[in-house]
PASE-205503 format. One record per residue: z, y, x of N, C-alpha, C in turn; residue in one letter. Coordinates in steps of 0.1 Angstrom, whole numbers, plus 2048, in hexadecimal, padded with zeros to 3 digits. Layout:
N
ZYXZYXZYXA
...
END
This chain:
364
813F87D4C815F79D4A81CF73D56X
829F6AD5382BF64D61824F59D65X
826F5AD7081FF4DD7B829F4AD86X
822F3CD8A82AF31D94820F2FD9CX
825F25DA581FF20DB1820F10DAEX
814F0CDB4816EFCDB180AEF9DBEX
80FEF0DC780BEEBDD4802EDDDCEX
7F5EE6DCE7E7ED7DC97E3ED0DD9X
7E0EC4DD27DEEBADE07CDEB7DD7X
7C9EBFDE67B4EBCDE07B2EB1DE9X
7B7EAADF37B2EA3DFC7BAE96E03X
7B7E91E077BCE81E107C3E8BE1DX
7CAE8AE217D6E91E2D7D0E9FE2EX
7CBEA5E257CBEB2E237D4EBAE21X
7D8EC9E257E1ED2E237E3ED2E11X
7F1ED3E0F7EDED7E007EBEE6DFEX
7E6EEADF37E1EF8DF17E9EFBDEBX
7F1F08DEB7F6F10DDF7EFF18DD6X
7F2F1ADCB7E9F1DDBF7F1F27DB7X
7F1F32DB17F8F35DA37F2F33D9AX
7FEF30D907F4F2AD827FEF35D7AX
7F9F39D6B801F3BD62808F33D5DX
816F3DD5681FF31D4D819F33D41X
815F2AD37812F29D2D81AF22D27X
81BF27D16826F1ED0F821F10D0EX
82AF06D0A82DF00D10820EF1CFFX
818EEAD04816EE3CF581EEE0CF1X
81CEDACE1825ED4CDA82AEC7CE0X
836EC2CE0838EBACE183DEB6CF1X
83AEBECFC83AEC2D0A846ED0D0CX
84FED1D15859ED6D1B852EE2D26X
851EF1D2B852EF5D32862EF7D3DX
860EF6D4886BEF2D5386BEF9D5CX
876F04D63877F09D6D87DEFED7AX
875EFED8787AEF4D8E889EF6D94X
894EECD9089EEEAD9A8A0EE3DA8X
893ED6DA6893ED2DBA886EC6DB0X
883EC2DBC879EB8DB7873EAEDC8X
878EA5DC9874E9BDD0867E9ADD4X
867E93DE385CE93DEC863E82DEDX
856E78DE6858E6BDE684FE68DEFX
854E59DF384BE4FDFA83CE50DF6X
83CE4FDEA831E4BDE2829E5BDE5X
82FE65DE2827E70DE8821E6FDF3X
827E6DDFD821E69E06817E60E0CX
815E56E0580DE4DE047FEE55DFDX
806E57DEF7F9E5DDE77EFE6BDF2X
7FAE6FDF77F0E7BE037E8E73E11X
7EFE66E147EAE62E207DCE5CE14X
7D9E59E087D1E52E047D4E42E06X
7DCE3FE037E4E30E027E2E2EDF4X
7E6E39DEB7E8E36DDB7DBE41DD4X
7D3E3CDCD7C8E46DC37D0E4CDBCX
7CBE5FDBC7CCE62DB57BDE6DDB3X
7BEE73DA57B3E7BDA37B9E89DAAX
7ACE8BDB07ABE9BDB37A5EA3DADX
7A6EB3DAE7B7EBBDB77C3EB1DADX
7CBEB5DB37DCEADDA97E8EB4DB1X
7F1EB9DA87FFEBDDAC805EAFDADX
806EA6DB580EE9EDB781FEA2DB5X
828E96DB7838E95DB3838E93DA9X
843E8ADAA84AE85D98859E83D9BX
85DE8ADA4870E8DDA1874E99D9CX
86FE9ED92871EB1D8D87BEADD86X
886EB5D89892EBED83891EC8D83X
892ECED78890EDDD6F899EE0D63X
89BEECD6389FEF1D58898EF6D51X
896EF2D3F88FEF2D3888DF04D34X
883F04D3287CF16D3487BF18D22X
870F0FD2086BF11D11864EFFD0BX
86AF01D02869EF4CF486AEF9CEAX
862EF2CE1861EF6CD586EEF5CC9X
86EEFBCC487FEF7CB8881EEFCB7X
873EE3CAF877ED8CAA876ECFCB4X
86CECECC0871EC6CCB87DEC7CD2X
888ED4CCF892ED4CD189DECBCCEX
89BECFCC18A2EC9CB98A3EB9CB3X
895EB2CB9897EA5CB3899E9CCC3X
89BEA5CCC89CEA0CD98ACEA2CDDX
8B3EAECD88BDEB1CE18BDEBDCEEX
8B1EBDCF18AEEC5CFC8A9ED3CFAX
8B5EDACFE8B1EEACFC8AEEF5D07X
8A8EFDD058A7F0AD0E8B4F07D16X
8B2F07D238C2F07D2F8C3EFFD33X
8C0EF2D2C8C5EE5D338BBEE4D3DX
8C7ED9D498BFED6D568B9EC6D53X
8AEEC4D528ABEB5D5189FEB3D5EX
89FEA1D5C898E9AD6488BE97D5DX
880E97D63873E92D5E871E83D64X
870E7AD5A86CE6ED5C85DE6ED5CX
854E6BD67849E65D65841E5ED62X
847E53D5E841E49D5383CE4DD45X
834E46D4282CE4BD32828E3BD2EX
82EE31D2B82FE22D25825E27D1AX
81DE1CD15815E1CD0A818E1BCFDX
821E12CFE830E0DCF3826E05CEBX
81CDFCCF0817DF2CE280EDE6CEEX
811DE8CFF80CDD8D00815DD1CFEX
812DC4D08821DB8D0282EDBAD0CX
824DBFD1B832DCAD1F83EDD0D1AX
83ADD9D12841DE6D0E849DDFCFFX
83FDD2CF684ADCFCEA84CDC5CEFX
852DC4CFB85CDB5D00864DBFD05X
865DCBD0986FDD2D0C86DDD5D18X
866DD6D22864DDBD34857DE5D30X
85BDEDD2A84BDFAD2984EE01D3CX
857DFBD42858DFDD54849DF5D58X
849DEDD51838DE4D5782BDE8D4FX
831DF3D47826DF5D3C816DEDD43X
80BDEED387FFDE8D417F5DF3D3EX
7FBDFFD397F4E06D397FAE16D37X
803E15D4580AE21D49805E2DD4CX
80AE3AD44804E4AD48813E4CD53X
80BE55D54816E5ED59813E6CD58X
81FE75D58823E83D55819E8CD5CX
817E86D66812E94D76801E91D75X
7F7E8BD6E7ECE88D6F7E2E8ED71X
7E8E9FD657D9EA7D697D5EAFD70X
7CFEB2D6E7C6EBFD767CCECBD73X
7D0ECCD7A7DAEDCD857CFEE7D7BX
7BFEE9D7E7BDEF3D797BCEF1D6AX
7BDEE7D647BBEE9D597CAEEBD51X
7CCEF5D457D9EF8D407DEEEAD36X
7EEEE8D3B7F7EF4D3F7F8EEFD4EX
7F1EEAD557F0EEFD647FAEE7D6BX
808EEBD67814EE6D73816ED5D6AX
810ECBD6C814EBAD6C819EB5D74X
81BEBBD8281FEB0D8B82BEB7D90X
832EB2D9B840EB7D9F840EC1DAAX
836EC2DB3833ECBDBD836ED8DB6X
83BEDDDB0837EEBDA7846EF5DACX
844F04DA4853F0ADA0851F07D91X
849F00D8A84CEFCD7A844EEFD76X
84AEECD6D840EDFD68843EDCD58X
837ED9D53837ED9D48834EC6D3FX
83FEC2D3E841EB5D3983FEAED29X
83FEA3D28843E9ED18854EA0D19X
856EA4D10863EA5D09868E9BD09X
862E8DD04867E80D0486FE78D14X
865E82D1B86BE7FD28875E83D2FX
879E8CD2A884E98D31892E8AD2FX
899E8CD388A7E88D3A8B2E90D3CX
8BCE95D358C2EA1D348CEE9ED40X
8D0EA7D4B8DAEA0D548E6EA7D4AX
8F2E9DD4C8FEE99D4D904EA8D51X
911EABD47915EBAD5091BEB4D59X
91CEBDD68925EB8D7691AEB6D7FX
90FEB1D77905EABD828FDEB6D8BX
8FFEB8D988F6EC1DA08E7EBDDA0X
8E2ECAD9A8D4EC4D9F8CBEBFDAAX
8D2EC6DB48CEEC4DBF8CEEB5DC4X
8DDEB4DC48E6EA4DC58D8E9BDC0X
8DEE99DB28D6E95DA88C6E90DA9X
8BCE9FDB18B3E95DBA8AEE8FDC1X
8B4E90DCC8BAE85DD48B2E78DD0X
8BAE6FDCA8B1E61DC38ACE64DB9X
8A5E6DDB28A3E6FDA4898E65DA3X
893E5DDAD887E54DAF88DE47DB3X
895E4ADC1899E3EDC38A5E37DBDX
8A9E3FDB48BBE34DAD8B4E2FDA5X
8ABE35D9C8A5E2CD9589CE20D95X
897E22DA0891E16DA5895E0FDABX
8A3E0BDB38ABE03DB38B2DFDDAAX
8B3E07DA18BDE00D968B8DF8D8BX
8A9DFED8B89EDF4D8289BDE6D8AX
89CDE5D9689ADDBD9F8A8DD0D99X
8B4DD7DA08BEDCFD9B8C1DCAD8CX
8BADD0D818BADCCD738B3DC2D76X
8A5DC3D7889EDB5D7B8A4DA9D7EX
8A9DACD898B0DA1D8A8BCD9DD85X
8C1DA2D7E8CBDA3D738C5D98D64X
8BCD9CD648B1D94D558B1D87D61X
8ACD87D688A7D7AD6F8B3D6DD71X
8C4D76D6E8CFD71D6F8D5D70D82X
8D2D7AD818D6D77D8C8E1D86D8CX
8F0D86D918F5D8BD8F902D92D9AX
902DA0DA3902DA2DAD915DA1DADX
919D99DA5927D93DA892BD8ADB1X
91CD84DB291CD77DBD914D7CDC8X
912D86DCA90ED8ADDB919D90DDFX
91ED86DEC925D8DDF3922D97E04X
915D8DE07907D97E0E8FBD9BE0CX
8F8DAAE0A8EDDB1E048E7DB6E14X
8DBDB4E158D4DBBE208C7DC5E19X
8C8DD1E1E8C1DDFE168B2DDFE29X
8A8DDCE248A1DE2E2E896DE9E29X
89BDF5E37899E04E348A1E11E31X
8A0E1DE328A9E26E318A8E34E2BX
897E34E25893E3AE1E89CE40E10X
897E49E0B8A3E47E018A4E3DDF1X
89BE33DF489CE29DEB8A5E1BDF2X
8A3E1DE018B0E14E088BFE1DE08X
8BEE25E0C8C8E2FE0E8CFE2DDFDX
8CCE2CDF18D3E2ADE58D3E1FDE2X
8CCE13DE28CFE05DE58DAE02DEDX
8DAE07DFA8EBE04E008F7E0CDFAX
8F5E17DF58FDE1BDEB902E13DE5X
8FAE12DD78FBE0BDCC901DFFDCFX
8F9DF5DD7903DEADDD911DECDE1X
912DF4DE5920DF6DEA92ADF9DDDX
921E02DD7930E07DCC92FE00DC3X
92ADF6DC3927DECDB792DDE0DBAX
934DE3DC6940DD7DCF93BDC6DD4X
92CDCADDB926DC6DE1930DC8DF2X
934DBADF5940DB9E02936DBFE10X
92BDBBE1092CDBEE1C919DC7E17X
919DD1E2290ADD8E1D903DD9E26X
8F9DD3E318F5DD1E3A8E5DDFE3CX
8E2DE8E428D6DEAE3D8D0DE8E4CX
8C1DE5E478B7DE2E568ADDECE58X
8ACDF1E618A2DF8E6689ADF7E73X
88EDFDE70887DFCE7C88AE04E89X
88AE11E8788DE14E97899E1EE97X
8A2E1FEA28AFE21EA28B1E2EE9DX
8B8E36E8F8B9E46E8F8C8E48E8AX
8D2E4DE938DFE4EE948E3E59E87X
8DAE5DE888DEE69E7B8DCE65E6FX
8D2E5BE688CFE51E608DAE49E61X
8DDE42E658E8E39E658F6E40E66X
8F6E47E69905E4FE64905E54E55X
8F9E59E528F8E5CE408F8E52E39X
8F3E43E408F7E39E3B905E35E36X
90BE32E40915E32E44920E3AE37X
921E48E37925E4DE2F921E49E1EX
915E41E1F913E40E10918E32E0CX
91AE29E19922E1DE1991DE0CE19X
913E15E2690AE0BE2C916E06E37X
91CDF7E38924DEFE4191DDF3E51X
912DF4E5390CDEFE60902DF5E5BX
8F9DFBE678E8E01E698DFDF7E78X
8DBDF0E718D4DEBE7E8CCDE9E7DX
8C5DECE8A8B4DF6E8F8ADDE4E98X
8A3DE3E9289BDD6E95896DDCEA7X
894DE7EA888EDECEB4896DEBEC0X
8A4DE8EBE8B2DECEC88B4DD9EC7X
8BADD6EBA8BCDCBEBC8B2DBFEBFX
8A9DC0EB689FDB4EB68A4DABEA6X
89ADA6EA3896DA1E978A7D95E98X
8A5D8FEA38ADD80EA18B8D84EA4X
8BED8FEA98C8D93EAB8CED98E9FX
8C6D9EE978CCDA2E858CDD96E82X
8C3D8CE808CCD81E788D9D79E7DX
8DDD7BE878E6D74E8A8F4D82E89X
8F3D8AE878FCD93E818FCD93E71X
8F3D96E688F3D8CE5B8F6D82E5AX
8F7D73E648FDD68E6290AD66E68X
910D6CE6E91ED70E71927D73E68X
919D7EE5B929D7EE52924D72E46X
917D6FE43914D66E3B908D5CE40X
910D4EE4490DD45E4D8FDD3EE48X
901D40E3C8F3D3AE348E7D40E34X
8EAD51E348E5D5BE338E5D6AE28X
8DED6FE278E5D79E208DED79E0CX
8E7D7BE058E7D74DF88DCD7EDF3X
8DBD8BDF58CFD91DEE8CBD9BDFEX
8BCD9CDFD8B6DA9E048ACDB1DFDX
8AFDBCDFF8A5DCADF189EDCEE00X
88EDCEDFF886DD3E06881DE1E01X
887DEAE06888DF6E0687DE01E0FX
875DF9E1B86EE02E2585FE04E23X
85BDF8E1784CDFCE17844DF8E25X
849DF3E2F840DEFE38841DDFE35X
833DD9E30830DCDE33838DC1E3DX
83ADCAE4983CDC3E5284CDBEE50X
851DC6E4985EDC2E4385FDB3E3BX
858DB0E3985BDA5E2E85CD96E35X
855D91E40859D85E4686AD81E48X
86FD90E4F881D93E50888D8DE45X
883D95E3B88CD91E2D88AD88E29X
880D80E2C87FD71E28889D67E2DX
884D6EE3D894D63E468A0D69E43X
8A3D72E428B1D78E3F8BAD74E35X
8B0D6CE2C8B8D68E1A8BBD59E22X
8C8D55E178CAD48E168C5D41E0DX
8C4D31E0C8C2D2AE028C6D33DF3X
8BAD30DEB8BED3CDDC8C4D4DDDFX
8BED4EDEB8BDD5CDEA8B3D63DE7X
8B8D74DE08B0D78DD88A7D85DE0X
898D8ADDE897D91DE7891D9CDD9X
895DA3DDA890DB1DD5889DB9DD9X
87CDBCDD886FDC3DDE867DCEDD7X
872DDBDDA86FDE5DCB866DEFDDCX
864DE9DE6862DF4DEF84FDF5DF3X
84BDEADEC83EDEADF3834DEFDEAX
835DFDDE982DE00DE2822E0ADE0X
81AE08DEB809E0DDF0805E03DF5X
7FAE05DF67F0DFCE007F2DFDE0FX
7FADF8E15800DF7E247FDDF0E28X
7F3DE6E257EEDD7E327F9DC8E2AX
7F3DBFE337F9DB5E2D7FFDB0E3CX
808DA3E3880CD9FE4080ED91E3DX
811D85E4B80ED76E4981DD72E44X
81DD66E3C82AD67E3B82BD56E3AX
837D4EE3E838D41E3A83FD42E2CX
83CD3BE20833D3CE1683DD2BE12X
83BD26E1D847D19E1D855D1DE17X
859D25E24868D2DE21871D2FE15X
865D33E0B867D34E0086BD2CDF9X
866D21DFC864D11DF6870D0DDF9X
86FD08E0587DD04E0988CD0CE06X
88BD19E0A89BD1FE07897D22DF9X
88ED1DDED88FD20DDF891D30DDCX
88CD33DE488DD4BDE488BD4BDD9X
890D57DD288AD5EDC9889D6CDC9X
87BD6EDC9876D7ADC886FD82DC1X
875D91DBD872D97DAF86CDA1DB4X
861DA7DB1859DB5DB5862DBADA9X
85EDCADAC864DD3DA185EDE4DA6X
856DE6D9E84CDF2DA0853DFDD98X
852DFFD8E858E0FD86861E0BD82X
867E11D7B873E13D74871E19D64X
87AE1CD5987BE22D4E886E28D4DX
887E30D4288BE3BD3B89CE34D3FX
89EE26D3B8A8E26D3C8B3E24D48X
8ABE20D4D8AAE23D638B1E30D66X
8A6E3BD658AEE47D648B6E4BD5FX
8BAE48D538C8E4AD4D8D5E3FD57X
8D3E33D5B8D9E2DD618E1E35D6AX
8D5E3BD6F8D9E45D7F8E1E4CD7CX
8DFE54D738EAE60D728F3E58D6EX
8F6E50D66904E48D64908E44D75X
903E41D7B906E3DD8690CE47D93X
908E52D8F90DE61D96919E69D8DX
918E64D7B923E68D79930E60D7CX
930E53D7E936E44D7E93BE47D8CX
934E51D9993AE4DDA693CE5EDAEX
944E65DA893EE75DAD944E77DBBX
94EE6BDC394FE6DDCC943E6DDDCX
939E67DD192CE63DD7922E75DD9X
92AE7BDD191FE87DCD91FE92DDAX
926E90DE4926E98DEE91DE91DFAX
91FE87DFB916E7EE02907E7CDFEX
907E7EDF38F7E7ADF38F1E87DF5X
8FAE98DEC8F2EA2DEB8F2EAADFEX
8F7EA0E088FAEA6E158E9EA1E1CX
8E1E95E148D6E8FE168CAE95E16X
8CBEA3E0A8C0EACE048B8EB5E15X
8B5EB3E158A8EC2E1D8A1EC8E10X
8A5ED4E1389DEDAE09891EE3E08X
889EE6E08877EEFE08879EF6DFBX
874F04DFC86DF09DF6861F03DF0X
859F07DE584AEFEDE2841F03DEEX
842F12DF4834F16DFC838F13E06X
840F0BE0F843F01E1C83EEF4E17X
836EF3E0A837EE2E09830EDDE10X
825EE0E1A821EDBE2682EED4E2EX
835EE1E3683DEDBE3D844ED0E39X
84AED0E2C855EC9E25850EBAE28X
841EB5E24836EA9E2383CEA5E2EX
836EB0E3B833EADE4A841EA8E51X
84DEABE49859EABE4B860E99E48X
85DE97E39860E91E32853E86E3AX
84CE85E3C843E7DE44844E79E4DX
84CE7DE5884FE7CE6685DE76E63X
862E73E5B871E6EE5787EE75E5DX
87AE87E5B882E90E64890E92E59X
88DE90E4E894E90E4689EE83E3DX
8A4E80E338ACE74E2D8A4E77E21X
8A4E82E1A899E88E0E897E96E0FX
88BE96E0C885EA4E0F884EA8DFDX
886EB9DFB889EB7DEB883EC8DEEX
876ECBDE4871EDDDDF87EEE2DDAX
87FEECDD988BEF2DD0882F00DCEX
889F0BDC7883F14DC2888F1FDD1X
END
């Protein structure tokens, strides 16, 4: 019988354990997956510091790219998706019947599963992304695009789409990024790091990103992905960024996407927007602390501010349109990858934790 390895997290800043499990075929209706790379998210990270619940033991990860191992005929065939192909696993599992999901955002479902939930020991074992395999719904698989590296490809397999679900939002809300001529991205994570992207190739004039403390090698990969400027709050100081944001836009800057997940971020972007500026806040998302904020500000410069938590099925398809749409981009992003084995995924965590990396990604 073969077997895999799949790295279980039993504990709050505990080592994860490695495990063999058997491969078993695969249920009806569910995909068996050989891993191609699979993401080490923020949200992982969180969920290990115990920021985010989850049930224990759990294979944590939800950025698996794999090539499909074993499906059944007819789930083949009423999907498209065959033995060989490289696809993406969406994590989301929408309910498809609150008032969410039949107004059309099953992204807010109110009663969201996800893919990675069970129990490691119980079969078929590999749910979550930490694995060399995983075994998915079918419904979920996203079939990458021929051309597309997988590697590349994981990279944002988390964060494009959740920027780009952010910018739909605000798209429904009418607001429309033909009239930003300054975008401020704070953070550099790789949900900032594709937000300045995307701003850019999306012919956003000027792309400002902010960060907290000064890292020259961060801001050069910025840089290359087509971030205008990297500036570090720790070198300059808070008042000295805005008066370089108001240098090139006197009013202030037309949209800022909060990208860092630290609380303390948000007073900045408040001052940073001008009158009817837009603030995008797809970044805060664990329990990190609160922070005070003037509350007036809002009032007065008329802000508008959209939270934006998950994404959908059509998100991830976005993305890949968006890497097939820009392939000059594809060297740049896949130069971002650190890659791990699954039995280093300690290190990988400890790596990806310490922000030694742009993205930290298992590979086989």
């Amino acid at each position: 019988m073969r077997t895999a390895l799949a790295a279980v997290m039993t504990g709050v800043n505990q080592p994860f354990t490695l495990r063999e499990y058997p491969i078993l075929p695969p249920p009806a209706g569910m995909a068996g997956l050989t891993l191609l790379a699979s993401g080490v998210c923020g949200t992982d990270l969180h969920i290990h510091q115990g920021r985010l619940g989850v049930s224990l033991p759990a294979v944590i990860g939800h950025e698996f790219l794999g090539r499909v191992d074993a499906i059944a005929p007819e789930d083949s065939a009423a999907s498209g998706i065959a033995p060989g192909d490289a696809v993406l696993v969406d994590i989301a599992c929408p309910c498809g019947h609150c008032p969410l999901c039949e107004a059309g955002d099953d992204a807010n479902c109110v009663h969201m599963g996800v893919t990675n939930g069970g129990d490691p020991d119980t079969p078929p074992h590999f749910h979550g992304g930490y694995a060399q395999y995983n075994v998915s719904p079918v419904a979920n698989l996203v079939k990458l695009p021929a051309g597309l590296d997988p590697v590349m490809t994981a990279v944002f397999a988390c964060a494009g789409p959740t920027v780009l679900h952010a910018l739909g939002l605000a798209a429904r809300a009418g607001i429309s990024l033909a009239g930003v001529s300054t975008a401020v991205v704070q953070g550099l994570g790789p949900v900032g790091a594709f937000a300045a992207m995307a701003l850019k190739a999306m012919g956003v004039p000027h792309v400002l990103a902010v960060v907290r403390r000064d890292d020259p090698r961060r801001a050069a990969l910025a840089g290359a992905l087509g971030a205008d400027a990297v500036l570090a709050s720790s070198v300059l100081g808070e008042a000295a960024i805005l008066e370089r944001i108001r240098a090139l836009a006197p009013l202030g800057a037309d949209l800022v996407l909060e990208a860092s997940g630290n609380p303390q971020a948000i007073p900045f972007g408040l001052a940073a927007l001008r009158n009817r500026g837009v603030y995008l806040i797809p970044g805060q998302y664990s329990q990190s602390g609160t922070v005070a904020i003037a509350p007036q500000e809002i009032t007065f410069k008329a802000l508008q501010l959209l939270g934006s938590s998950q994404y959908a099925m059509a998100d991830v398809r976005g993305y890949l349109d968006f890497l097939q749409e820009h392939p000059a981009l594809h060297g740049p992003i896949a130069r971002l990858a650190a890659c791990y084995p699954v039995s280093e995924v300690n290190r990988a965590v400890a790596d990806a934790g310490a922000g030694r990396n742009m993205k930290t990604l298992l590979v086989p």
